[in-house]
C-alpha positions in Angstrom: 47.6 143.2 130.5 50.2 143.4 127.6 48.7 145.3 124.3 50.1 143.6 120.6 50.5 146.1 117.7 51.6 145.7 114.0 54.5 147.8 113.6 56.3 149.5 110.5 59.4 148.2 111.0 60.5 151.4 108.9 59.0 154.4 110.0 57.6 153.2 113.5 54.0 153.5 112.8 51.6 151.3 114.8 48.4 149.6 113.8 45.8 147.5 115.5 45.6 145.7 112.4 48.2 144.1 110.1 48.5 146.1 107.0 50.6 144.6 103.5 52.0 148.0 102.9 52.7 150.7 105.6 49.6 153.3 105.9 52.8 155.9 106.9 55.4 155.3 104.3 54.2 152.6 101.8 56.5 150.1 102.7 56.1 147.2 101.6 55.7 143.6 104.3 57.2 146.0 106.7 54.5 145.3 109.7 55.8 143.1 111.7 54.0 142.3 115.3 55.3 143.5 118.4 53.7 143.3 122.5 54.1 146.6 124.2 54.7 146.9 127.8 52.4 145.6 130.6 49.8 148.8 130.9 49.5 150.0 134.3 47.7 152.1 136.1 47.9 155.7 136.2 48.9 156.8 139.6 48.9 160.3 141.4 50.7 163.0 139.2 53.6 164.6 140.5 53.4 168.3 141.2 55.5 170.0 138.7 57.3 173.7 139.1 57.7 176.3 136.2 60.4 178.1 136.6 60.9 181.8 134.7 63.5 181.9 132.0 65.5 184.7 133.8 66.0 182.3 136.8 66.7 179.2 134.6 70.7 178.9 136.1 73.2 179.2 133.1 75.1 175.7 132.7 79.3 176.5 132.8 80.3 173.1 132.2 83.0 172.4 130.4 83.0 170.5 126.8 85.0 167.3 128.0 87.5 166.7 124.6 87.5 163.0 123.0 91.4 162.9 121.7 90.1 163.1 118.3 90.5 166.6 116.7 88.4 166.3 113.9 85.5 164.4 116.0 85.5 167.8 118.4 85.5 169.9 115.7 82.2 167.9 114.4 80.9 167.9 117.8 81.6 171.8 118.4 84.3 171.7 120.6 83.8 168.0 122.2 81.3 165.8 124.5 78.8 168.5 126.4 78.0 166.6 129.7 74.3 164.9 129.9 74.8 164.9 125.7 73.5 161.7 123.8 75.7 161.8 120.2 74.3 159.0 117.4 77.0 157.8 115.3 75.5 156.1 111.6 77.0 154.8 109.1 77.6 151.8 106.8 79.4 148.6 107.6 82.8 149.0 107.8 83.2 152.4 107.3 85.2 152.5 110.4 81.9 153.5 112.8 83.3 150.8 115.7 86.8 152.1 115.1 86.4 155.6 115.7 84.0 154.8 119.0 87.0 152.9 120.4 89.9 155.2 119.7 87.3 157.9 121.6 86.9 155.6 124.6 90.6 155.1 124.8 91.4 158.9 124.6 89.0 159.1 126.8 89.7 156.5 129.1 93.8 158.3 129.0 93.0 160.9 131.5 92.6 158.6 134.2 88.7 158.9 134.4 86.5 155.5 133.4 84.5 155.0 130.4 82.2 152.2 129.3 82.3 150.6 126.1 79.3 148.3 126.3 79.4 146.1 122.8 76.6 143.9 121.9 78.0 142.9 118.7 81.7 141.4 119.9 82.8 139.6 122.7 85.6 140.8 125.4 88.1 139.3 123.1 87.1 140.1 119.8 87.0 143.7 120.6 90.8 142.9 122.4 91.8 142.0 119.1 90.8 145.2 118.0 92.3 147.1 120.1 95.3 145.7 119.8 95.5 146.4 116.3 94.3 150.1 117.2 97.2 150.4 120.0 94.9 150.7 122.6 96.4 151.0 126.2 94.0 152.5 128.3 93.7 150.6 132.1 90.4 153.1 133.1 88.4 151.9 129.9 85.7 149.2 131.3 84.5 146.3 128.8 81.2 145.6 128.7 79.6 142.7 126.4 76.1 142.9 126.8 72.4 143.4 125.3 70.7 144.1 128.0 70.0 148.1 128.0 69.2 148.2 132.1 72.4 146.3 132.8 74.4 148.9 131.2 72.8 151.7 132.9 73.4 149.8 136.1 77.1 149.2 135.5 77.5 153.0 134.7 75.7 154.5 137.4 77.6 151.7 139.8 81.4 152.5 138.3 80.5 156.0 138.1 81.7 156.1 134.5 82.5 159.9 133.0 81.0 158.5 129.3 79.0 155.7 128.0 79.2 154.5 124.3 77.1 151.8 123.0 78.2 150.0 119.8 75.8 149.6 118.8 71.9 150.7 119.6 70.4 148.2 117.1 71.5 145.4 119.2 70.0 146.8 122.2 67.4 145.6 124.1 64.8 146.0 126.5 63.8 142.7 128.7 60.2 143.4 129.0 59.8 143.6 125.7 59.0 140.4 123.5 60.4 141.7 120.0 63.7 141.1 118.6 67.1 143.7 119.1 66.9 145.8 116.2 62.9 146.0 116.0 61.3 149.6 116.4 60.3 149.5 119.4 63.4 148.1 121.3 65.3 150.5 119.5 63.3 153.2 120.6 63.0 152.4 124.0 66.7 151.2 124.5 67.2 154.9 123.3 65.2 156.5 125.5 66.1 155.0 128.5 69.7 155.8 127.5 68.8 159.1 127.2 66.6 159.2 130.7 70.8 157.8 131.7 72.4 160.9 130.2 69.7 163.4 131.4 69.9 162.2 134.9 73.5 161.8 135.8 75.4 164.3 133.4 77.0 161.5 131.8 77.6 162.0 128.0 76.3 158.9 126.0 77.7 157.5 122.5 75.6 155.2 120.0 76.2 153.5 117.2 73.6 153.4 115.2 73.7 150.9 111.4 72.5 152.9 108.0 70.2 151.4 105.7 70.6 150.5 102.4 69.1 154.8 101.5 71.3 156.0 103.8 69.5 156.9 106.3 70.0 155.7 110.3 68.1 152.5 110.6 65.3 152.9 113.4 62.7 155.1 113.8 62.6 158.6 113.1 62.3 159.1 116.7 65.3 157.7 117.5 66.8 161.0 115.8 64.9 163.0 117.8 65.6 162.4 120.9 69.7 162.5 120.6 71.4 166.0 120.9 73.4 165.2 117.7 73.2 162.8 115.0 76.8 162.4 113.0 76.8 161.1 109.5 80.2 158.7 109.4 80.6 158.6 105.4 83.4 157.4 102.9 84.3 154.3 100.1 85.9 151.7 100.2 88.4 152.4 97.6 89.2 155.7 98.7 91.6 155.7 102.4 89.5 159.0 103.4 86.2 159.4 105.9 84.2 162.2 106.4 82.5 162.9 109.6 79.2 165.1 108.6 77.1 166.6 111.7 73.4 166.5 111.1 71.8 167.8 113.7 73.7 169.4 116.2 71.6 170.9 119.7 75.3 172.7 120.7 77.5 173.7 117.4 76.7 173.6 113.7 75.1 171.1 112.1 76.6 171.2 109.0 80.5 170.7 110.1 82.7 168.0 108.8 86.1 166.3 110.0 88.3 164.3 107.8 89.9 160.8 108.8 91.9 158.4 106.9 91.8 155.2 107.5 95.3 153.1 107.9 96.6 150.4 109.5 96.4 151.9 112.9 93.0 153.1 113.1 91.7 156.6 112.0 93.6 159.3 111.8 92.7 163.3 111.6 93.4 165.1 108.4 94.1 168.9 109.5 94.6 170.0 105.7 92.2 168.0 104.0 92.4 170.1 100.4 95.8 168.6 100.4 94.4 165.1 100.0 91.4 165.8 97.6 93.8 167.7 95.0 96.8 164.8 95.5 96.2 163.1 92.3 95.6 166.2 90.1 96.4 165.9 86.8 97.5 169.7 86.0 97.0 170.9 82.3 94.4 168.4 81.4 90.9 169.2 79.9 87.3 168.9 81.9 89.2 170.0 85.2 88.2 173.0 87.1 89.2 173.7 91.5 86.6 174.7 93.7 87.3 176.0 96.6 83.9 174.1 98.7 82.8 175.3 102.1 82.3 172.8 104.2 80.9 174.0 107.9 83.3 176.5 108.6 86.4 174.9 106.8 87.0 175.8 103.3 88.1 172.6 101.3 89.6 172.6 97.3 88.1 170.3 95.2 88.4 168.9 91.8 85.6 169.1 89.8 85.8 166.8 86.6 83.7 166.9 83.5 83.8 164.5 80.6 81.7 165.2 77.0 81.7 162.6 74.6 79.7 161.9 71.8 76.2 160.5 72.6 75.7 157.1 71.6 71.6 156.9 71.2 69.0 159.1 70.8 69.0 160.0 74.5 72.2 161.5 75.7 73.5 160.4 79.3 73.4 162.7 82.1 75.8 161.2 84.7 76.3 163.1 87.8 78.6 161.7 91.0 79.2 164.6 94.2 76.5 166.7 92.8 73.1 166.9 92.5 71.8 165.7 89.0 69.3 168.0 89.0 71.5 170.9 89.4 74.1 169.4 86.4 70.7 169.3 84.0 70.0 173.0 85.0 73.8 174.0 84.5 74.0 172.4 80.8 70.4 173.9 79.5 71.8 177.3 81.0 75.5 176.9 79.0 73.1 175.7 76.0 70.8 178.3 75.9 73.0 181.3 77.0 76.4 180.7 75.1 75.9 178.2 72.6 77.2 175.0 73.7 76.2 171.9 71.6 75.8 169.6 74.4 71.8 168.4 73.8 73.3 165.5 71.8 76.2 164.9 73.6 76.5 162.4 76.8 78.3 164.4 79.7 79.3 162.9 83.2 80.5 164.9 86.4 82.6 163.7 89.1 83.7 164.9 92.2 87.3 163.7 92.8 88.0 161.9 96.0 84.2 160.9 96.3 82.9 164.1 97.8 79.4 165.4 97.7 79.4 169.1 97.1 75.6 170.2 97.6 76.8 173.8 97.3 75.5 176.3 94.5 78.9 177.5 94.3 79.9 175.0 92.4 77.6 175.9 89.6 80.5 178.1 87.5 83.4 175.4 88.5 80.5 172.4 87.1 80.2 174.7 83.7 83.7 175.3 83.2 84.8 172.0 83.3 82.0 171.2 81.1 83.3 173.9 78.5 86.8 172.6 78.7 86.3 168.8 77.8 83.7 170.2 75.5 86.5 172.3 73.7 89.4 170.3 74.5 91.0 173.3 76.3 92.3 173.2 79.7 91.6 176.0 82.1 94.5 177.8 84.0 96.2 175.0 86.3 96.8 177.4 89.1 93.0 179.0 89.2 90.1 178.3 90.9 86.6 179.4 90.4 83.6 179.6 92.0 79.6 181.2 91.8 75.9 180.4 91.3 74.5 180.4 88.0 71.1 182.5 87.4 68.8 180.8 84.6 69.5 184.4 82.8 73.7 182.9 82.8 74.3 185.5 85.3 77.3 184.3 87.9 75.9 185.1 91.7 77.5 186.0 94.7 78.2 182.9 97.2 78.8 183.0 100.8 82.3 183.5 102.3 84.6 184.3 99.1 87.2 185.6 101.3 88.0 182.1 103.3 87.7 180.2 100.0 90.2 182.4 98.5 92.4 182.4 101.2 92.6 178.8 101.4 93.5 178.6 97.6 96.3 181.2 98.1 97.5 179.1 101.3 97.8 176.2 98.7 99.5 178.3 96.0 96.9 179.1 93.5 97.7 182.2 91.9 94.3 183.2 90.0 90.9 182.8 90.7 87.6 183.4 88.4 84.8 185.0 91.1 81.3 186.6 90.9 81.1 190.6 90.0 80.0 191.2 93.2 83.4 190.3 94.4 85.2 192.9 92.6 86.5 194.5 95.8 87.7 191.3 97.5 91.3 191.3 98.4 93.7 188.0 98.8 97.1 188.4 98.8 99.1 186.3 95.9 95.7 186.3 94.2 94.8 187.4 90.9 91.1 187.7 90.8 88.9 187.8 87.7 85.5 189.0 88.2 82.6 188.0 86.0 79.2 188.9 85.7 77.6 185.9 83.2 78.8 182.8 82.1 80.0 183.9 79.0 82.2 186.7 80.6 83.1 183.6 82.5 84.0 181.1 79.2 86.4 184.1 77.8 88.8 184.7 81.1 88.9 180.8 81.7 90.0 180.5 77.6 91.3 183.9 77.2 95.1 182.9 76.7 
């Protein structure tokens, strides 16, 4: 006997009963019906053995790499064996792109891998390749929907990876609902993942972001992967950034850097270089950062621009950081050293279109805030860095020593830093240590 729900077509939540807006998540017309699985009967249980931790047998397998530096370093260190990685992103940020160029690095060594498409034909995805310079005779083509054919084919060719471009065009036979409905996606995932599990074989999927963001699915369909990659970037800029997640084996909060050219994505091992090309040294409402991304220390140009406010209500624009944190900078300049910018209309960019989510960036967001304020530039070959207190103090932030070294390596020759840095030590650096913001505001306009 097959059992109908109403499922939210958003966050997964089932319902007996069709409801206008989601009970869950208060979507709106997002209950859409859906027949479950012919429900059997429950047979004999299978005796299951508990095993003490101390006997549990260490795993020593080695990480396989995918060819792709910066996609390893995201990964931490490349593809575990029995892993399941989700890839999101918008379209045509490049997710299909990268997935191939893996396969085919992969595919190099002389080992099989499947590339199972359900969104291009054999020839399309030739095309593609072509374009990309793919060569590899080991990597096996696989246009189809069907999520138990794929698992066949793998297990048959004895494939050493499976990626699946893409998971929202997967589906399951037995099931009457559409490819892309919650719960195809969430059973096409979890029988890859039974796949993965099983054989040691590390799986790939593509998964399409929503208009928020977000992966588009159900939640559970991020729970049950290993690691969940963020594939991020604009149009109009050449860059990508890879962001990890959620990562069961390395960091979850490492990035790689790809541009984008003619022949596919490729690896950016200096990506500070890129985000400070188009400096404009000596100019007001610019102040470095040296971010910490993961592990890697980037440099990045924050820009501030004051003008006069045209209304009653000055505008608080804010792109690469948080709003809330620019409204909580400005009262703090305001309140503690005078600024007159409660009339004024102030906007904040991150050059390059990075998102810096960092407190760190607090004394760089003020600076460059003073500067366009006053018309003064700060010292072109400075950075600066620290947390602002509500008091105006400057606060220590995490791993001064790599950010500074990473501005020396780029020839920076100054560098304003919390107090509590005083005893820091970077060769060709000239620090200048500062306890509040106004201590701050006098070595960044001292000369």
């Amino acid at each position: 006997m097959t059992r109908t729900s109403f499922v939210c077509q958003q966050c997964g939540h089932a319902s007996a009963k069709w409801f206008g807006r989601c009970p869950s998540c208060d979507a709106w017309d997002a209950m859409v019906e859906e027949a479950g699985p012919a429900h059997r009967a429950p047979g004999p249980a299978r005796a299951a053995v508990a095993v003490p931790y101390p006997e549990v047998a260490s795993s020593d397998a080695e990480r396989t790499s995918t060819g792709l530096p910066e996609l390893d370093r995201v990964l931490g260190g490349g593809l575990v064996p029995g892993a399941v990685v989700l890839i999101g992103g918008e379209p045509g940020v490049g997710k299909s792109t990268l997935v191939l160029q893996a396969a085919a690095h992969l595919a190099a060594s002389g080992s099989r891998v499947l590339y199972a498409t359900g969104e291009e034909s054999p020839a399309q995805l030739k095309l593609r390749g072509e374009r990309l310079r793919v060569r590899a005779s080991h990597l096996l083509v696989l246009a189809e929907t069907d999520v138990d054919a794929v698992i066949d084919v793998a297990r048959r060719e004895r494939v050493v990876a499976v990626l699946v471009d893409s998971i929202q065009s997967a589906r399951c036979a037995e099931l009457s609902s559409v490819p892309g409905s919650v719960s195809q996606v969430r059973e096409s995932a979890q029988r890859l993942v039974a796949l993965a599990k099983a054989t040691g074989i590390p799986v790939v999927l593509v998964g399409h972001a929503t208009k928020e963001g977000s992966i588009a699915g159900p939640r559970t369909l991020e729970h049950v992967v290993d690691t969940v990659v963020s594939f991020e970037g604009d149009r109009h800029h050449a860059h990508r950034i890879l962001r990890a997640q959620k990562n069961r084996f390395g960091r979850s909060d490492e990035i790689g850097v790809f541009t984008m050219g003619e022949s596919g994505l490729e690896g950016v091992a200096h990506p500070s270089e890129i985000f400070l090309a188009e400096r404009a040294g000596g100019a007001p409402g610019s102040a470095v950062l040296p971010a910490l991304e993961g592990s890697r220390p980037l440099l990045v140009e924050i820009q501030a621009l004051v003008g006069e406010g045209a209304s009653g209500s000055p505008r608080r624009t804010a792109l690469g950081i948080d709003p809330g944190r620019l409204a909580l900078i400005l009262a703090v300049a305001e309140r503690c050293c005078g600024l007159a910018l409660a009339a004024r209309d102030v906007f904040v960019n991150v050059a390059g279109g990075l998102d810096v989510d960092e407190p760190a960036a607090d004394l760089a967001v003020a600076l460059a805030v003073a500067s366009s304020l006053s018309g003064r530039a700060l010292p072109d070959r400075a950075t600066v860095l620290g947390e602002l207190g509500l008091a105006g103090e400057v606060r220590s932030v995490g791993r001064i020593d790599a950010r500074l070294r990473e501005a020396a390596r780029l020839g920076f020759s100054g560098a304003i830093v919390p107090g509590s840095a005083a005893d820091v030590t970077v060769p060709g650096l000239r620090l200048r240590p500062v306890r509040h913001l106004a201590d701050a505001l006098a070595a960044a306009f001292s000369a």
